[in-house]
VOGU-3710 file (C-alpha; in Angstrom, 3 decimals, decimal comma):
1> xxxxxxxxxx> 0,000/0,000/0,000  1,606/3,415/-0,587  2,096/5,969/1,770  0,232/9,132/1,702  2,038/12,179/1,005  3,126/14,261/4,207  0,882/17,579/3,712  3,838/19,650/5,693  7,645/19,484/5,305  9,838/18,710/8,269
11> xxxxxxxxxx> 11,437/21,561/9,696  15,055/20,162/8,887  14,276/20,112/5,638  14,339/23,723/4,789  17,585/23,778/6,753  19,331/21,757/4,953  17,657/22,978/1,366  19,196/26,445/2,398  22,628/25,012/2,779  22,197/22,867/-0,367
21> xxxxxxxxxx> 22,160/26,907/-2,288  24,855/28,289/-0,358  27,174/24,954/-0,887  25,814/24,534/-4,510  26,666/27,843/-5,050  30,254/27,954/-4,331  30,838/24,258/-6,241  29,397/26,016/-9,194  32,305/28,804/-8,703  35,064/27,168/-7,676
31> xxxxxxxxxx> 34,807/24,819/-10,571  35,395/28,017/-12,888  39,060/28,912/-13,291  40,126/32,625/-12,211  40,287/33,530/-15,510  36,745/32,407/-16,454  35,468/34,346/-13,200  36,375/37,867/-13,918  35,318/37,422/-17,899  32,362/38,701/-19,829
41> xxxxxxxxxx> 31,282/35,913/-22,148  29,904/36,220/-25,554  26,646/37,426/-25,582  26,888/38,628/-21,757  29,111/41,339/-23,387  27,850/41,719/-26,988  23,928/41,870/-25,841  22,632/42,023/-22,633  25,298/44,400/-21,074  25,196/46,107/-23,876
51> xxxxxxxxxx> 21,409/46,531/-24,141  21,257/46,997/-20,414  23,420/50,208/-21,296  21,948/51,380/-23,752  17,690/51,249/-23,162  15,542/51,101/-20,407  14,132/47,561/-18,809  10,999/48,211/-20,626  12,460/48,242/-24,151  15,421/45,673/-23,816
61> xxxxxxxxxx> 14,293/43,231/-21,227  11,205/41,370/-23,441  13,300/42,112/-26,729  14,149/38,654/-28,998  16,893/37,341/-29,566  18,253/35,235/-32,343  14,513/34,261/-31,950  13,478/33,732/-29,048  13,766/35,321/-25,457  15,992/35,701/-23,275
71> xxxxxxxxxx> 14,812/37,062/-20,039  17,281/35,468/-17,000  20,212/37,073/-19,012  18,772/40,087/-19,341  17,947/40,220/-15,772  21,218/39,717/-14,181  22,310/41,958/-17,061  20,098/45,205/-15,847  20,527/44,610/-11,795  24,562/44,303/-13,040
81> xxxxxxxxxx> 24,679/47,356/-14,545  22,727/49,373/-11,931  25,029/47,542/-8,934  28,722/47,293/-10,223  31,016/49,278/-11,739  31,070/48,440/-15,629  34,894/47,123/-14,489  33,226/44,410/-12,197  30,574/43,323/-14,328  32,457/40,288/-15,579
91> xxxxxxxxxx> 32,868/38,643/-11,637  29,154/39,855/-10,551  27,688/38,476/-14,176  29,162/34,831/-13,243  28,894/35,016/-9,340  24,875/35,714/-9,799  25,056/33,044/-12,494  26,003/30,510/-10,177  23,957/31,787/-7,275  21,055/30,972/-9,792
101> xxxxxxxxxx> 22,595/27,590/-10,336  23,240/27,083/-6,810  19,358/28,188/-6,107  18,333/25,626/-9,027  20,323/22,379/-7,314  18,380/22,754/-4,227  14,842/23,498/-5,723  16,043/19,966/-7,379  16,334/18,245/-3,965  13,344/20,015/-2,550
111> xxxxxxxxxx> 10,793/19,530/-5,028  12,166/16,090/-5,684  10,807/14,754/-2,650  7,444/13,722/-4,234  9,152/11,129/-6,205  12,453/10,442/-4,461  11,950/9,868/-0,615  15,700/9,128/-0,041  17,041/11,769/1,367  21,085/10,482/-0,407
121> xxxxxxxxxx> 19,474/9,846/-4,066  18,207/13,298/-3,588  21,544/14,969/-2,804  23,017/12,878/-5,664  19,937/15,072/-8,237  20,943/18,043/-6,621  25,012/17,611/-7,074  24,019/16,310/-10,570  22,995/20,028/-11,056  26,493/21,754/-10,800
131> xxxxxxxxxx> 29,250/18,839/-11,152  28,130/17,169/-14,489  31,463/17,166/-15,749  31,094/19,749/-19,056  29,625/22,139/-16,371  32,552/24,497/-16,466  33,123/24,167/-19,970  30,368/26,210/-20,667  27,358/26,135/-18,778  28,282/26,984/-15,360
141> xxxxxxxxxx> 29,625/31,039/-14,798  27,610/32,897/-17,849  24,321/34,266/-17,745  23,636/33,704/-22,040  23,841/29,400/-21,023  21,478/29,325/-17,894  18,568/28,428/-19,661  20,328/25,044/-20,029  19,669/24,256/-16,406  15,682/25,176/-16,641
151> xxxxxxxxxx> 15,095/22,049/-18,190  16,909/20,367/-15,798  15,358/21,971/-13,005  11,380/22,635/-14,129  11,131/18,673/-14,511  11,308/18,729/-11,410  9,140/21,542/-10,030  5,841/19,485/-12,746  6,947/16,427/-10,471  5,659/18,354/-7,557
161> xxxxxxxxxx> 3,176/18,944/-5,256  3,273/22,301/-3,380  2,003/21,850/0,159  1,235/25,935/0,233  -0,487/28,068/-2,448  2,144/31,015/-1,565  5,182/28,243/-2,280  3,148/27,204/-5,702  3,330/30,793/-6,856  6,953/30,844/-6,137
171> xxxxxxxxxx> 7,516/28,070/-7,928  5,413/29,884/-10,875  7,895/32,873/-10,609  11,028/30,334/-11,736  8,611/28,412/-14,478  7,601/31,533/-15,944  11,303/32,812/-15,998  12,794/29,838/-16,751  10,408/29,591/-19,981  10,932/33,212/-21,219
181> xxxxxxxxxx> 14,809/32,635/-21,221  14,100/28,912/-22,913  12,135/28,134/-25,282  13,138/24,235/-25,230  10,865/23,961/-22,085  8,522/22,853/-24,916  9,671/19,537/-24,722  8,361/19,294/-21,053  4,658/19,877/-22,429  3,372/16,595/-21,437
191> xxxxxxxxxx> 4,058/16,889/-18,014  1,694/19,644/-17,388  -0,956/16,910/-17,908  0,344/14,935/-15,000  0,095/14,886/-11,222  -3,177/17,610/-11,768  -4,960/17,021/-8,778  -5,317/19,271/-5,998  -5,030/23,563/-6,649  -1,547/23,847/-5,683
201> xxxxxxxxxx> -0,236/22,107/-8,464  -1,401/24,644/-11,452  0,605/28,022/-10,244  3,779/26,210/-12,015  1,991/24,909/-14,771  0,297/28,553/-15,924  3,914/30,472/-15,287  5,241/27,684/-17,997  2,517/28,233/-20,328  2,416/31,887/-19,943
211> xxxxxxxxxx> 6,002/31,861/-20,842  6,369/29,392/-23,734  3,576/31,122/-25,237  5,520/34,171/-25,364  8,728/32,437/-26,458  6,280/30,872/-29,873  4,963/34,512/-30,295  8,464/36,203/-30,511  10,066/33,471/-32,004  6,730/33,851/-34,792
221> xxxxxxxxxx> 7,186/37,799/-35,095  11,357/37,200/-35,125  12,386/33,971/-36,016  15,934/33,016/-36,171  17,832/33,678/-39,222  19,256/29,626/-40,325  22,959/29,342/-41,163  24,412/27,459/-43,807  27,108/25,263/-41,896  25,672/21,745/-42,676
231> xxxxxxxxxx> 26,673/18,787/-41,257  30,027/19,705/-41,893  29,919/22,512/-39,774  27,928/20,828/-37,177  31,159/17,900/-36,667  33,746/20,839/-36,361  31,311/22,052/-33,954  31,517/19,129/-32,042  35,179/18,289/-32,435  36,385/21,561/-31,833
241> xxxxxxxx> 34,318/22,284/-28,714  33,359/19,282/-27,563  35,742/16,159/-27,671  38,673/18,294/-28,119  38,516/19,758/-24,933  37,977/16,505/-23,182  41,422/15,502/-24,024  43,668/19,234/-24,035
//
């Protein structure tokens, strides 16, 4: 017979969630090399800093790019610019970027309690979130690769069960960010037709929706412009910054 479902959490647990963040955190950091640290990346530079600079949150924040949106980055972007000196946006760009990671890993070992009750396969999900090992390659320390880790983490939050209508719309707030910075999210439509019952569990579910559609809108009004690499370019792709790396 299976056991019911605790309605409340036990107090420990939000100890050692909150520890999970801070610890997560600094793994996702100290994996980066100095040098990584204290550099703007690619379109962290090139777009939202510079967009940031240049227009106000209304104009810049919801604005496509390469055809779809890109809100997290954007985000960290604007509170960077209005925090830092432009000389320390590099550090504060990839610290915040792997507070967010840090704040992802434990949402995993929270919310994975409705499937997982061991409390050591759950820390194993939420380590899985910052030491997969091509993490520092490029995900981890950049705002423009974060959406990478919504996938990762809003399986999760559609595998749960909020006990509390205040921590559903929480969890709404990261679903509808996570889906206006990615627009792959799509793939985890199906899920939004499982575990229904009960009120708290549709908060998460309308913040995804609400998002994707407004990823298919602006990817409808501004789709991406295709380039002509082939799958030639697609194998230097991989060699060069893939397997090569694996072995320098």
């Amino acid at each position: 017979m299976r056991r019911p479902r605790p309605r409340f959490v036990p107090r420990s647990e939000f100890g050692i969630t909150a520890a999970l963040a801070v610890l997560a955190s600094a793994a996702a950091w100290f994996r980066l090399p100095p040098t990584t640290q204290q550099t703007v990346w690619a379109e962290d530079g090139t777009i939202f800093l510079n967009d940031a600079i240049s227009g106000n949150p209304a104009s810049h924040l919801l604005a496509g790019y390469a055809g779809y949106l890109q809100l997290l980055p954007r985000l960290i972007a604007d509170g960077v610019i209005r925090t830092v000196d432009i000389a320390d946006a590099g550090i504060m760009i990839n610290l915040t970027s792997c507070a967010v990671v840090g704040l992802g890993a434990s949402l995993v070992y929270w919310c994975a309690r409705d499937v997982i009750a061991a409390r050591p396969l759950r820390l194993v999900l939420c380590s899985i979130t910052v030491l997969a090992p091509l993490a520092p390659i490029e995900l981890l320390g950049n705002a423009a690769n974060l959406h990478w880790f919504f996938i990762w983490i809003t399986l999760w939050i559609l595998l749960y069960k909020p006990r509390t209508l205040i921590g559903a719309w929480m969890l709404a707030i990261v679903t509808l960010i996570g889906a206006m910075s990615e627009i792959q999210l799509l793939v985890l439509v199906p899920l939004l037709l499982v575990n229904v019952r009960g009120h708290n569990v549709w908060p998460p579910r309308i913040g995804l929706a609400v998002g994707l559609v407004a990823q298919i809108i602006t990817t409808l009004l501004s789709p991406r412009v295709a380039h002509a690499g082939g799958l030639g370019g697609a194998l230097r792709a991989y060699v060069g910054q893939v397997a090569l790396p694996n072995f320098a």
